[in-house]
VOPA-753106 format. One line per 4 residues: number of its first residue (from 1); their letters; for each residue x, y, z of C-alpha. Coordinates in pm, 1 decimal. Layout:
REM VOPA-753106
NUM = A = X:Y:Z | ...
//
This chain:
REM VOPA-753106
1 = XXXX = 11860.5:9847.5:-8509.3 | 12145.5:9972.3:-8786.6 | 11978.6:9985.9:-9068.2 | 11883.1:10328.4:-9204.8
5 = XXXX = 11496.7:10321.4:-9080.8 | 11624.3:10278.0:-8707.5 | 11870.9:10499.6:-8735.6 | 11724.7:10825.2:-8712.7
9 = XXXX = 11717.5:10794.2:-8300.7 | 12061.0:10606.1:-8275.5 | 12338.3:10821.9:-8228.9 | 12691.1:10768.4:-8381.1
13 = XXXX = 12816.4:10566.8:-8099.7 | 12461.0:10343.3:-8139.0 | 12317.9:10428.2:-7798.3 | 11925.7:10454.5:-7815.4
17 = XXXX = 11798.2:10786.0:-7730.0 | 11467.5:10699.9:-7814.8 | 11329.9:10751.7:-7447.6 | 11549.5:11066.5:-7428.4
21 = XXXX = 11409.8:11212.8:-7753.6 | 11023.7:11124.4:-7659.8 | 11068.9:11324.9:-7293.0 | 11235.2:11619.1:-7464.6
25 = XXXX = 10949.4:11622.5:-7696.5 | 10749.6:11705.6:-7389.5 | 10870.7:12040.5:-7350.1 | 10777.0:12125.5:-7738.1
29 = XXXX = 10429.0:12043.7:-7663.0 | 10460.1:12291.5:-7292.2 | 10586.1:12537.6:-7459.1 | 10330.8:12520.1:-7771.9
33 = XXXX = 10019.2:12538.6:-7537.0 | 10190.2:12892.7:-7380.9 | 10205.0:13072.9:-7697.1 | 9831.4:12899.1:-7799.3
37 = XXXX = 9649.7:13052.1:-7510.7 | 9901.0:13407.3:-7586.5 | 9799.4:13409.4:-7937.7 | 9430.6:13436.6:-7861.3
41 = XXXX = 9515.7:13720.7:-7500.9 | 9496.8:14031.8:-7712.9 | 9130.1:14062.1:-7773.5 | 9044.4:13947.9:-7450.9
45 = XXXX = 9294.5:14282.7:-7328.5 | 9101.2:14458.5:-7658.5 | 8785.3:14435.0:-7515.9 | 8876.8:14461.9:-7148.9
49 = XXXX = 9078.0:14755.6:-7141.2 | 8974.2:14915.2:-7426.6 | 9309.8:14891.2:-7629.3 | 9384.0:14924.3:-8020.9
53 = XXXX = 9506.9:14671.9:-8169.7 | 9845.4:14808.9:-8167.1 | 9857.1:14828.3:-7844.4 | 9686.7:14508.1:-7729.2
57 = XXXX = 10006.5:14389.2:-7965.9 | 10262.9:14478.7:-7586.8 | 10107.3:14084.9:-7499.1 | 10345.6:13968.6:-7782.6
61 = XXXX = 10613.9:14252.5:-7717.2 | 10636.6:14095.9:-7356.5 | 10616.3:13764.7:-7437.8 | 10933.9:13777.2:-7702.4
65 = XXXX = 11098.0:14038.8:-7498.3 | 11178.5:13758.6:-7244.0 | 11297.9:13511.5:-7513.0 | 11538.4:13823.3:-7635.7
69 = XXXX = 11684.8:13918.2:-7319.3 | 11744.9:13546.5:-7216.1 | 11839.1:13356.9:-7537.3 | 12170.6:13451.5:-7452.1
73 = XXXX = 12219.1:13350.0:-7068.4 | 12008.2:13004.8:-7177.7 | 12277.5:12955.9:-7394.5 | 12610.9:13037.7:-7211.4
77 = XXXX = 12410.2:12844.1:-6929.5 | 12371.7:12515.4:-7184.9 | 12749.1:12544.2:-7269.0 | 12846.3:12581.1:-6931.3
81 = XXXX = 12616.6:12297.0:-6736.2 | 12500.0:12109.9:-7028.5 | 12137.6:12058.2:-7160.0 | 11985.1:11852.8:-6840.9
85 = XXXX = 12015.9:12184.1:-6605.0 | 11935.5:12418.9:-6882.9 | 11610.9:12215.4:-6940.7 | 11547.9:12196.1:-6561.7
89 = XXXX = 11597.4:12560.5:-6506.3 | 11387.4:12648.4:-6774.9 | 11102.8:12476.3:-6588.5 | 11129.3:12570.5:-6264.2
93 = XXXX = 11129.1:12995.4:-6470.6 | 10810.1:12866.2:-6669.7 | 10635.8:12770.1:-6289.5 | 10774.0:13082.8:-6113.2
97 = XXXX = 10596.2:13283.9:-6408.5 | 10246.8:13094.8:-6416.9 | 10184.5:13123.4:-6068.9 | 10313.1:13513.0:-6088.5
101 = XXXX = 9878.5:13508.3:-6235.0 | 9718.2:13431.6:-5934.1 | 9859.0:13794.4:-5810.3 | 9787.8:13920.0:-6140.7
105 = XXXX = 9452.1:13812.6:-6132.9 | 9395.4:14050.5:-5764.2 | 9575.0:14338.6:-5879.4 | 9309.0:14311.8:-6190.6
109 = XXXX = 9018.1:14282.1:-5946.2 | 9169.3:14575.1:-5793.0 | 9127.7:14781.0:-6119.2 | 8776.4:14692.5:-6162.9
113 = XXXX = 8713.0:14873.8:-5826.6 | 8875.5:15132.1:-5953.4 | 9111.4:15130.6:-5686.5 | 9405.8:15070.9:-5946.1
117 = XXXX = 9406.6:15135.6:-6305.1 | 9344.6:14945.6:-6578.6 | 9688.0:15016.6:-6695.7 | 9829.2:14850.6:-6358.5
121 = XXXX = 9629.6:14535.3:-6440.8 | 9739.0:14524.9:-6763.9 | 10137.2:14528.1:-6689.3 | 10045.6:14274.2:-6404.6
125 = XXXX = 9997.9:14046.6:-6648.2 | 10277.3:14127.2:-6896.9 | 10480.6:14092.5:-6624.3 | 10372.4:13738.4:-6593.9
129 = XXXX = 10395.2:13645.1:-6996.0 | 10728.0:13775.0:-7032.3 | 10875.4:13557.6:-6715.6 | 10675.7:13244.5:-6825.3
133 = XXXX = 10863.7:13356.8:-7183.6 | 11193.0:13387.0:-6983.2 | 11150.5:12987.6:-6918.9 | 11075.7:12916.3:-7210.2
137 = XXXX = 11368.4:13059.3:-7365.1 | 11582.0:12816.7:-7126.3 | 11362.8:12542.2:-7316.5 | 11334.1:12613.8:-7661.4
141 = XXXX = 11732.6:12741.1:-7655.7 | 11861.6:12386.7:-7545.7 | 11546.4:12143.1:-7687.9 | 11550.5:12260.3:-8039.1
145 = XXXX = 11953.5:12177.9:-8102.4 | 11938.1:11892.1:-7843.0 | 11708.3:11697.1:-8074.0 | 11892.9:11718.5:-8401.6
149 = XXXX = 12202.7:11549.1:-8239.3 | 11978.2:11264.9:-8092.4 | 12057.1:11049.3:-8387.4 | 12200.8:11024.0:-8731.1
153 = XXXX = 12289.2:11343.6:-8808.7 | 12125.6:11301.7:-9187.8 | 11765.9:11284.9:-8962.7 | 11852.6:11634.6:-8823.5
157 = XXXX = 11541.2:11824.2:-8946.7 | 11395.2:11518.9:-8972.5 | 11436.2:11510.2:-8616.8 | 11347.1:11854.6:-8495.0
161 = XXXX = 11050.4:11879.2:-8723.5 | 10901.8:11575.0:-8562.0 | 10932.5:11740.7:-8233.5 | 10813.7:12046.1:-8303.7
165 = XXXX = 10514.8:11877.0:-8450.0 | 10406.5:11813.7:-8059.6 | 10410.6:12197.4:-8048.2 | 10226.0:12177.5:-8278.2
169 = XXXX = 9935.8:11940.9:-8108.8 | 10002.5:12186.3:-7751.4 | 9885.6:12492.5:-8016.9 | 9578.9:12312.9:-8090.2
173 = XXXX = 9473.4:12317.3:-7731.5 | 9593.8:12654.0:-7589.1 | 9332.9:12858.2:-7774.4 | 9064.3:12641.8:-7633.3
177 = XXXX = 9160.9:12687.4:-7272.2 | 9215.9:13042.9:-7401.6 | 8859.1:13047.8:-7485.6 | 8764.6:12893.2:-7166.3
181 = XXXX = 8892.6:13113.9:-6971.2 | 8962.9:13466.2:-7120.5 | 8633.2:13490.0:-7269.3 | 8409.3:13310.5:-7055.2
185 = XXXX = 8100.1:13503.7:-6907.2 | 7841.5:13457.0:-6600.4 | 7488.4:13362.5:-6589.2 | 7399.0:13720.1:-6671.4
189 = XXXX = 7614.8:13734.8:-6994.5 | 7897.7:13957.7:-6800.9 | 8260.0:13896.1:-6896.5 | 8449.1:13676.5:-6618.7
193 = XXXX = 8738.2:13635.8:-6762.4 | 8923.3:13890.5:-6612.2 | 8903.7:13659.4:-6287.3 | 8948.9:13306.0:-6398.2
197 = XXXX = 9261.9:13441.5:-6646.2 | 9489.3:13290.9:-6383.7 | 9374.8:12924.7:-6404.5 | 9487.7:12742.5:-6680.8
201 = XXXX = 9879.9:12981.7:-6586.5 | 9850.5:12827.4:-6201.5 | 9763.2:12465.3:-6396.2 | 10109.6:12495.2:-6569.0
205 = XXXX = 10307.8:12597.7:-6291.9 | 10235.5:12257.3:-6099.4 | 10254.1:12079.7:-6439.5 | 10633.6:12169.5:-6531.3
209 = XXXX = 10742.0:12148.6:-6124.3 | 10672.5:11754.4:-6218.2 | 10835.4:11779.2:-6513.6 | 11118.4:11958.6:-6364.7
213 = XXXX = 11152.8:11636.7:-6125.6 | 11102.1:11359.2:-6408.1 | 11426.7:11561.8:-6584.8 | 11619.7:11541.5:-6251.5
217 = XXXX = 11596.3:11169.3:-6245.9 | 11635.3:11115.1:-6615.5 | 11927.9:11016.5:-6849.7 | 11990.6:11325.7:-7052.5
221 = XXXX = 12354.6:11299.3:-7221.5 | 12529.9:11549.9:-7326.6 | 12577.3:11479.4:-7683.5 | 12899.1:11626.7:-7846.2
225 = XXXX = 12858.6:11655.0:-8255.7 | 13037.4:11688.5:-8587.9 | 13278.6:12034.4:-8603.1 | 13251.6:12038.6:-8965.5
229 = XXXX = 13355.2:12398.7:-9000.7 | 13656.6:12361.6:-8756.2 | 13560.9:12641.9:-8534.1 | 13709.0:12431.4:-8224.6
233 = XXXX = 14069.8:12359.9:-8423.5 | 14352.1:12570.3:-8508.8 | 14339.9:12508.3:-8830.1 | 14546.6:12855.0:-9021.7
237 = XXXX = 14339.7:13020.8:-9240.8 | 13985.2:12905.4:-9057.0 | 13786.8:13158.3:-8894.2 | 13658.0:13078.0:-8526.8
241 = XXXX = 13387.0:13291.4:-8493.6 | 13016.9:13139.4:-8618.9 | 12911.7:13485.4:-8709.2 | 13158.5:13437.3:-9016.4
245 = XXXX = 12916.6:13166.6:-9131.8 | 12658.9:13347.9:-9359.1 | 12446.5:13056.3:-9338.5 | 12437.8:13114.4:-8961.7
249 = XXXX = 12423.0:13439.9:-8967.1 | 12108.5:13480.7:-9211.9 | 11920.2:13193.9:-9026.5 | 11926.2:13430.9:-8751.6
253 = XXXX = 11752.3:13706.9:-9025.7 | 11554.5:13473.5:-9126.9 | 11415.7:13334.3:-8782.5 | 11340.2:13711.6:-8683.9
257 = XXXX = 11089.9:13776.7:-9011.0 | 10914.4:13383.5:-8987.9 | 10837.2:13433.9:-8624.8 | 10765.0:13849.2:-8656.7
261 = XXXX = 10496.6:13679.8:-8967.6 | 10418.9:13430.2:-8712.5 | 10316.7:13629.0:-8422.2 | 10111.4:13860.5:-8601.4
265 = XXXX = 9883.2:13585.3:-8796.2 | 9852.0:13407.2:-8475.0 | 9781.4:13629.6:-8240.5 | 9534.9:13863.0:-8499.7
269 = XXXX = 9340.2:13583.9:-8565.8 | 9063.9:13655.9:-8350.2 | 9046.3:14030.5:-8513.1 | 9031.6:13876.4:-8820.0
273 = XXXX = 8799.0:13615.6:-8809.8 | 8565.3:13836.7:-8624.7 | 8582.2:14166.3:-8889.5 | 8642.4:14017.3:-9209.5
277 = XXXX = 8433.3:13699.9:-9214.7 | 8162.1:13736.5:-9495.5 | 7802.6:13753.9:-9336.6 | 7745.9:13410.3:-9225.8
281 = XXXX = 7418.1:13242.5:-9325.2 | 7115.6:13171.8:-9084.3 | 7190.0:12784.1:-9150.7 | 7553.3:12798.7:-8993.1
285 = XXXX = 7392.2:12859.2:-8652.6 | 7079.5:12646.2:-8705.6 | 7354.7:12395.7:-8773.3 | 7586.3:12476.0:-8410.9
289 = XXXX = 7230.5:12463.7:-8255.7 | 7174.1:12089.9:-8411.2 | 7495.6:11944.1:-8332.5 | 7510.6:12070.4:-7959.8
293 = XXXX = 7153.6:11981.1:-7899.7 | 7131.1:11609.4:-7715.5 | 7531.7:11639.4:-7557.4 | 7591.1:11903.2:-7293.8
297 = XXXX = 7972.8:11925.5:-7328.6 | 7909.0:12020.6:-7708.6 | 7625.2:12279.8:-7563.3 | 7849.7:12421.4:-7340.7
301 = XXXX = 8158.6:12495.4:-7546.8 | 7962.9:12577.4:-7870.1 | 7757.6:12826.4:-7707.9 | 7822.8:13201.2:-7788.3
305 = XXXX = 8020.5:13079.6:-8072.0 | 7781.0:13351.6:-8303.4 | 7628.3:13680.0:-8246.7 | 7460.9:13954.6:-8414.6
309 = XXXX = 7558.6:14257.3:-8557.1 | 7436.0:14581.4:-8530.1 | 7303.0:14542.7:-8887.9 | 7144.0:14199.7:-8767.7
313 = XXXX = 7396.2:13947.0:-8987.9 | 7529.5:13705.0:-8832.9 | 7917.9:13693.8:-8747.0 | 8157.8:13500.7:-8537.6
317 = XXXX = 8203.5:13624.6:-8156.8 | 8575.9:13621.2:-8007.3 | 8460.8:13301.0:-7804.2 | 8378.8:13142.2:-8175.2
321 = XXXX = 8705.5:13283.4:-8338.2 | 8900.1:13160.5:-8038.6 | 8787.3:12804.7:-8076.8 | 8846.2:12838.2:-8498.9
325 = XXXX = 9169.7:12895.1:-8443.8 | 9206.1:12591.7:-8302.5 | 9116.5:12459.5:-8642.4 | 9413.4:12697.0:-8772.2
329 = XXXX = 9668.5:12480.1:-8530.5 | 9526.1:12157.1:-8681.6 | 9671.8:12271.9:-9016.5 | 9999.6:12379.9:-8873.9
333 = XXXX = 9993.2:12014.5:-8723.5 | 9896.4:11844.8:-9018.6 | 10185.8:12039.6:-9187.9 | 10430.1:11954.5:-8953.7
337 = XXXX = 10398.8:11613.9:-8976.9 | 10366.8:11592.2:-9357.9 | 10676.5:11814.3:-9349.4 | 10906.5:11550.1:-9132.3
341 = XXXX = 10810.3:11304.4:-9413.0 | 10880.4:11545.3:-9713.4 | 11231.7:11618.2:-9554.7 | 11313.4:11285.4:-9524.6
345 = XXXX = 11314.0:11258.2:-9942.7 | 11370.7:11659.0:-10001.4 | 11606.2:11901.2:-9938.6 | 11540.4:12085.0:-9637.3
349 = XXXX = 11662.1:12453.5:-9755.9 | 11410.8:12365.9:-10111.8 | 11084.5:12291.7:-9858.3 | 11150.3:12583.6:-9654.5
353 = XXXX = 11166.0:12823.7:-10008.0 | 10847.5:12665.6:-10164.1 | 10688.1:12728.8:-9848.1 | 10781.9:13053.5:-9805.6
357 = XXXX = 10706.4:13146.8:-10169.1 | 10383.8:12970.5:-10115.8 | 10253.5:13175.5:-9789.0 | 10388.2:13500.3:-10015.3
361 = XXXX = 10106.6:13386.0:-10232.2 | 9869.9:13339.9:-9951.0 | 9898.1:13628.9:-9734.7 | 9898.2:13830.6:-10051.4
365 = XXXX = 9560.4:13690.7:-10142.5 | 9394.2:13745.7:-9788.0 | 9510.1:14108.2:-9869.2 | 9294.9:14126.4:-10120.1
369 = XXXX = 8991.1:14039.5:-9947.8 | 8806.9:13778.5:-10142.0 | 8533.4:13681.4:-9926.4 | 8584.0:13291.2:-9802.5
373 = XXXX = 8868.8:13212.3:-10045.7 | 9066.3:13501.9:-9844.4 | 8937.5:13319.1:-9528.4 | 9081.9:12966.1:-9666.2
377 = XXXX = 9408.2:13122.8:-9760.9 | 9465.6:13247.3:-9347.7 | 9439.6:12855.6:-9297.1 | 9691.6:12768.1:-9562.4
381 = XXXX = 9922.8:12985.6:-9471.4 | 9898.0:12811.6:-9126.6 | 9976.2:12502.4:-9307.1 | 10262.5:12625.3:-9478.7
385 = XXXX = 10430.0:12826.6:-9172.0 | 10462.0:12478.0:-9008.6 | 10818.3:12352.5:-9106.1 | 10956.5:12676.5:-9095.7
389 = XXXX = 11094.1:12756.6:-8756.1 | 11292.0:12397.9:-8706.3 | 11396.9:12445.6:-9051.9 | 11529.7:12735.9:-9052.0
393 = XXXX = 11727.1:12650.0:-8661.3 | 11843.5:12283.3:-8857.0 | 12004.8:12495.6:-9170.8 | 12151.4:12725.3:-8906.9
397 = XXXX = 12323.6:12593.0:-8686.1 | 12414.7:12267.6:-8962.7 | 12792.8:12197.8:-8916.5 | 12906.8:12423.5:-8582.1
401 = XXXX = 12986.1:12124.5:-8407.2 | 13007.0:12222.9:-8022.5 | 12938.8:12563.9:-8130.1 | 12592.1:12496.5:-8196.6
405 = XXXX = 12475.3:12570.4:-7830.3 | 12566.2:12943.3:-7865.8 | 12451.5:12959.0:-8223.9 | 12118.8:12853.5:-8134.8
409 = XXXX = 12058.1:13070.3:-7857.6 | 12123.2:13377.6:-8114.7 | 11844.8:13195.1:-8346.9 | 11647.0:13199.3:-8026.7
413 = XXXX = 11696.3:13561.5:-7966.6 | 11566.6:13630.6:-8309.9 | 11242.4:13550.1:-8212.9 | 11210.4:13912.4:-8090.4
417 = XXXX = 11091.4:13963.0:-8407.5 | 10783.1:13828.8:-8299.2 | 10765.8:14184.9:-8043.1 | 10808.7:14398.5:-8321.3
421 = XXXX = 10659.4:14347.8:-8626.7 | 10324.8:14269.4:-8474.4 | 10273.7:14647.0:-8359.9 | 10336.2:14734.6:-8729.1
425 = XXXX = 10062.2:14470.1:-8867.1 | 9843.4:14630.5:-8566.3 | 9897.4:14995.9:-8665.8 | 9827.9:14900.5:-9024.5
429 = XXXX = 9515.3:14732.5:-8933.3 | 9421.9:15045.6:-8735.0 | 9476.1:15272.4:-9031.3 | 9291.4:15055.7:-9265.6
433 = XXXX = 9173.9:14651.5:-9152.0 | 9267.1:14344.7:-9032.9 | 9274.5:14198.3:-9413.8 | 9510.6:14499.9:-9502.9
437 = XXXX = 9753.8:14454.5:-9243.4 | 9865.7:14103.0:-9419.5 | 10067.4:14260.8:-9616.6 | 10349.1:14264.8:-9325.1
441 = XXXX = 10381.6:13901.6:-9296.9 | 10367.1:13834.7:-9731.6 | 10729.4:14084.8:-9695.1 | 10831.6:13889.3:-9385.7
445 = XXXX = 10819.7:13551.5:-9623.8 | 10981.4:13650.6:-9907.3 | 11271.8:13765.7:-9707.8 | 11244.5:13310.8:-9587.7
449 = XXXX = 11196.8:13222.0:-9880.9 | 11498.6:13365.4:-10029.2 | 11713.9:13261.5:-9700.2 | 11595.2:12923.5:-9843.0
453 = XXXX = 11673.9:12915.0:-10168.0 | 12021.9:13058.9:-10134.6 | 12140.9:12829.5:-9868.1 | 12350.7:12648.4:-10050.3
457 = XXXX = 12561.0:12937.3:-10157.2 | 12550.3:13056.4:-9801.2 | 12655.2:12727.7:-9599.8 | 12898.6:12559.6:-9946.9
461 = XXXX = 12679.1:12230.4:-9904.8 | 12480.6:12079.0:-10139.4 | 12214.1:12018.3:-9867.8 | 12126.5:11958.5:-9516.2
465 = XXXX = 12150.9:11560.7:-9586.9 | 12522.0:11609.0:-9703.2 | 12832.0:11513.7:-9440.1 | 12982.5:11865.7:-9431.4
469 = XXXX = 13064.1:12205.0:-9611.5 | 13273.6:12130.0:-9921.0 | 13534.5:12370.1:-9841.2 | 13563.7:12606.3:-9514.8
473 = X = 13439.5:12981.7:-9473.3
//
């Protein structure tokens, strides 16, 4: 168990944290299915409340408002008490804020009797996204540095990469249950899912309230790691803040464009696959039809995957985009997990700038709306978004040492970029369409890509796999 292969999940004083590591990895894949099933909300809110796209775009406002306002509480909270209550308090927010839907879910019945507005309704269930985001803050603040210290700290984005790759696999799922249950519709083809919104929200509240009791019983150390840039000394000459860390302080810029590019792929998805798609041909539905036809479960969910136009072609419906998307979270998957093996052997700032440079090149061509190659291009730049996040945290908070608690809940708090730039890529879309509005995210990832690439002059370190900054900030 000390040779290099084993070593990525034994820490410096060789305890094991294997167990600790897999648990923790639970919480990626929580927290992945929430923003899945938020990233395919807005057009069910589109279509129910009649809302632009820009303003269907408050669902992600709310949702990253909560990570903004308590990235910095999760944080002091983590230094304070340590990772184990962080995580547990995180949980107990998340279940608090998914059964906040099963009021939500009346005061939205109420609206369709027109004895509240629709407005009402809709901030019901803001209300609800931004406290279940409020958890998840607690989560993501503490998880995503806890797991690069579980282990050699060479394995770091090795390490968080991997975990994140079990968001990855909760993505995949959350726009199915999405689909399930924000677009479903009664015998009579009426929309229901307005009323059975509140489900799969009340199913996570009881799921994390066992979670929160597995963590109470669990061994969760407190891991202390390397102060490489002296911020906890008194060494003369050294600054002690992290904010004089350009390599810090950047990851934070950098972290607020990926996730604002992020959040408005994701969660305009549905608008896109539903208004850009070329005309699809009579076979693609002959072929649904054929593959559904002897197993009910296929029948079921492949059902009302198409519909017609007014100019009779054929076209995907929002259940149908809802459940493609899916398909989009396979690639993210598929690139997370190719991406923990590439920065094993690469550096991790030189993957994180050919990726970025590479979704420049992608977004740009779904701007330019050709046909199914555009199409293809919204699924590689799913592919290519996947290492990106834990990257960017790993090269961030690399060397703070203790510090790395409250650095990481200011990376965290840059996710409100995901609440802002989505209302731009909305109102663009509005002015002009959904293939248009792309060009938000291709300025989002140059901005990454050049973070990237100039991490070395930023942090003095050759790379992420080195044992420290050459010479202190």
């Amino acid at each position: 168990m000390n040779g290099k292969k084993s070593s990525i999940f034994i820490t410096a004083d060789g305890a094991n944290v294997t167990v600790t590591f897999i648990l923790v990895t639970s919480l990626f894949l929580l927290w992945g299915f929430c923003n899945g099933m938020i990233d395919v909300m807005d057009k069910h809110f589109q279509d129910e409340l009649h809302l632009t796209k820009a303003q269907s775009a408050w669902v992600q406002f709310a949702h990253y408002l909560g990570y903004f306002l308590m990235s910095i509480p999760a944080g002091w909270l983590a230094a304070k008490l340590g990772y184990k209550a962080g995580i547990i308090t995180g949980l107990l927010i998340v279940a608090l804020g998914g059964f906040w839907f099963i009021p939500a879910t009346r005061v939205s019945e109420l609206a369709r009797l027109g004895q509240v507005s629709p407005n009402t309704a809709f901030v019901a269930f803001l209300v609800g996204v931004c406290a279940i985001a409020t958890g998840l803050t607690f989560l993501e603040t503490i998880a995503n540095p806890y797991t690069t210290v579980l282990g050699d700290q060479r394995y770091a984005a090795t390490r968080i990469n991997l975990a994140q790759s079990f968001n990855g696999f909760g993505w995949i799922f959350g726009p199915i249950v999405g689909s399930m249950y924000f677009y479903s519709k009664d015998a009579a083809g009426r929309s229901t899912g307005s009323q059975t919104l509140y489900i799969p929200y009340a199913g996570i509240g009881v799921v994390v309230i066992i979670l929160a009791v597995i963590f109470y019983f669990a061994n969760v150390p407190d891991i202390k790691t390397e102060d490489d840039y002296h911020l906890d000394d008194s060494t003369p000459g050294v600054s002690h803040s992290i904010w004089s860390h350009p390599h810090f302080t950047l990851a934070v810029a950098a972290q607020f464009f990926y996730v604002a590019a992020q959040a408005g792929i994701f969660s305009f998805f549905i608008n896109y696959m539903t208004s850009e798609l070329p005309p699809l041909p009579v076979s693609f539905q002959s072929g649904l039809e054929s593959l559904s036809a002897n197993a009910g479960f296929l029948r079921e969910w492949l059902s009302g995957w198409i519909q017609s136009n007014p100019n009779g072609a054929l076209s995907l419906s929002d259940k149908g985009a809802s459940n493609l998307a899916s398909l989009g979270f396979v690639c993210f998957l598929i690139g997370r997990f190719s991406g923990a093996a590439v920065l094993r052997r690469a550096s991790a700032h030189r993957v994180l700038g050919l990726y970025a440079a590479l979704n420049v090149l992608a977004t740009f061509l779904v701007f330019l709306k050709l046909g199914w190659f555009s199409v293809a291009c919204v699924f590689f730049s799913f592919f290519f978004m996947s290492i990106m996040f834990p990257t960017i945290f790993a090269l961030g908070i690399f060397g703070l040492g203790a510090r790395a608690k409250k650095a990481s809940a200011f990376i965290v708090m840059a996710i409100m970029g995901g609440a802002l730039l989505p209302k731009l890529m909305g109102w663009v879309a509005d002015q002009h369409d959904m293939s248009r509005g792309f060009i938000v995210p291709m300025f989002c990832f140059i901005l990454v890509s050049l973070y990237g690439y100039f991490w070395p002059r930023l942090s003095n370190a050759e790379s992420l796999h080195s044992s420290g900054p050459s010479v202190s900030h």
